[in-house]
N, C-alpha and C positions, 0 to 999 in steps of 0.2 A: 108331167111330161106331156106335151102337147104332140098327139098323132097327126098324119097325113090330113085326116077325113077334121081337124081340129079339132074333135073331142078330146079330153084330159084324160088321160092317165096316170093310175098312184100307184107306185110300186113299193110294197112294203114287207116286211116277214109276217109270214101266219103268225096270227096267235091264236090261241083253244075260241074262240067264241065262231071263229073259218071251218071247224072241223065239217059240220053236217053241208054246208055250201062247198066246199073242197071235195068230199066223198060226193054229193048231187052232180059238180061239176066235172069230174074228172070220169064218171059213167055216163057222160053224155057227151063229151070228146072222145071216150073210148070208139062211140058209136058214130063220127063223122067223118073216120078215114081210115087206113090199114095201116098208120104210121105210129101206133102206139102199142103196148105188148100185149095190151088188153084192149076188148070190143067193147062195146055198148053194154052198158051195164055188168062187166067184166071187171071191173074195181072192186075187188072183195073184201076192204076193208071197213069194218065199221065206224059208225062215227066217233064213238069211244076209245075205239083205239087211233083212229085219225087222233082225237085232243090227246092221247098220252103222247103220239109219236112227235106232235107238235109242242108239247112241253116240254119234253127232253131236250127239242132241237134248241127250244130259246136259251137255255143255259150253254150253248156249245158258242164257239169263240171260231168254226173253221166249218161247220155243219149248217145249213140253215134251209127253211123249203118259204120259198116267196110267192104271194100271190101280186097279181096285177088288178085292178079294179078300174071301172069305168063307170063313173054314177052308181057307186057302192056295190055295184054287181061284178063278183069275179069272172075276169076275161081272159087270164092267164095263170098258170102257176109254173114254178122253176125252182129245180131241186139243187140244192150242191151238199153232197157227204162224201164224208172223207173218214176212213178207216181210223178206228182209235189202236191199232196195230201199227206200235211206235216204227217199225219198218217199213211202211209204207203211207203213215201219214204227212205223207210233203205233195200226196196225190188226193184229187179227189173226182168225185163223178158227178155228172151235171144230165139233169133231163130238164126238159121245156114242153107244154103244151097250152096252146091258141087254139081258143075258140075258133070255130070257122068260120062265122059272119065277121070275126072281127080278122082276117088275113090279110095282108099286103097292107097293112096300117103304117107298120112300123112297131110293133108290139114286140117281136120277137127278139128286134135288134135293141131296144130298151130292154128289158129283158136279160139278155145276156148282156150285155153294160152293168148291168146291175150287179150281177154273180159273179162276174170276173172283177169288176173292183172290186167286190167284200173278199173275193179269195187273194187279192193281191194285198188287200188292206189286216189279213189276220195273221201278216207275219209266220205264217207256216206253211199253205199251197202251194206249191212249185209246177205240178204239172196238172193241168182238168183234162178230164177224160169226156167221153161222148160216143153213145152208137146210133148211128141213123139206117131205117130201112134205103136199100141201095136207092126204089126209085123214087126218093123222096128227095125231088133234084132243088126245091128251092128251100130245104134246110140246109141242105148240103153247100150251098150260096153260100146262105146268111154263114156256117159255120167258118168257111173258108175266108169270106170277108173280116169276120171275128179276128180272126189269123188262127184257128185252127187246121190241122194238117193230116190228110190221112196215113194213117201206119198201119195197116193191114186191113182184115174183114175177116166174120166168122159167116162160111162159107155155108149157103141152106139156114139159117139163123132162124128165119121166120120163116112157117109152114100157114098160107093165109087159101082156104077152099082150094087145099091140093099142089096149090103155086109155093116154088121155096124160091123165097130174096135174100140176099146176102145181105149182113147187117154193116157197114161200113164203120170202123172204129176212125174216130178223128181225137188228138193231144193238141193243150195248145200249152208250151211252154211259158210260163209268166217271168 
């Protein structure tokens, strides 16, 4: 996919060989804005079990965690899982995070293109879920553009040096 700035983008599913670049990159997006659950080096997973979690996902048919790359260096990842709890597996939950040098590319919005056609395309998602910090006004854009729609907010959600933001729930019906 060809961004704003013309650079190419490859958006692809992890696989185990992403794990140690996925755990490096998502503790250094931790660390470039208040809009993810974790800081800077606040990703406490290891790289080991980053490649089990990414094995598992390859086998799943409704679950999948996707990286973005730009000149083989990951610039995005994006998650979609969905509950193996046959009563609520027609749902599933999506996170997104962009580098921050690479912002207002166009990245985010490939990106979700990406996750909503593989969730439309595995014949079982019905509805994607999503929580964005309140004042994280141009996810909240991109999410609405998507055609995501807000249905409530879990109120004081995130406690970021004293300050509480309400976490905005957005569904987007497929």
């Amino acid at each position: 996919m060809q961004l704003k700035n013309n650079m190419l983008l490859k958006i692809d599913k992890a696989v185990k060989a992403d794990a140690a670049e996925i755990v490096e990159f998502l503790n250094i997006v931790g660390g470039e804005s208040d809009n993810l659950l974790f800081g800077a080096n606040g990703f406490q997973m290891s790289v080991e079990a980053e490649e089990n979690f990414i094995e598992n996902l390859l086998d799943s048919t409704v679950s999948a965690l996707f990286t973005g790359k730009i000149e083989n260096k990951i610039v995005c990842t994006g998650s979609i899982m969905t509950s193996p709890r046959k009563r609520i597996s027609h749902q599933a939950d999506l996170a997104v995070s962009v580098k921050k040098k690479y912002w207002g590319l166009g990245i985010g919005t490939h990106l979700m293109q990406t996750m909503i056609s593989f969730a439309k395309g595995n014949g079982q998602t019905e509805i994607l879920h999503l929580g964005v910090k309140e004042d994280n006004l141009t996810a909240v854009k991109l999410y609405k553009k998507m055609g995501f729609n807000e249905i409530g907010r879990h109120k004081n959600f995130f406690k970021i040096d004293g300050k509480y933001y309400d976490e905005i729930l957005m569904d987007l019906h497929l």
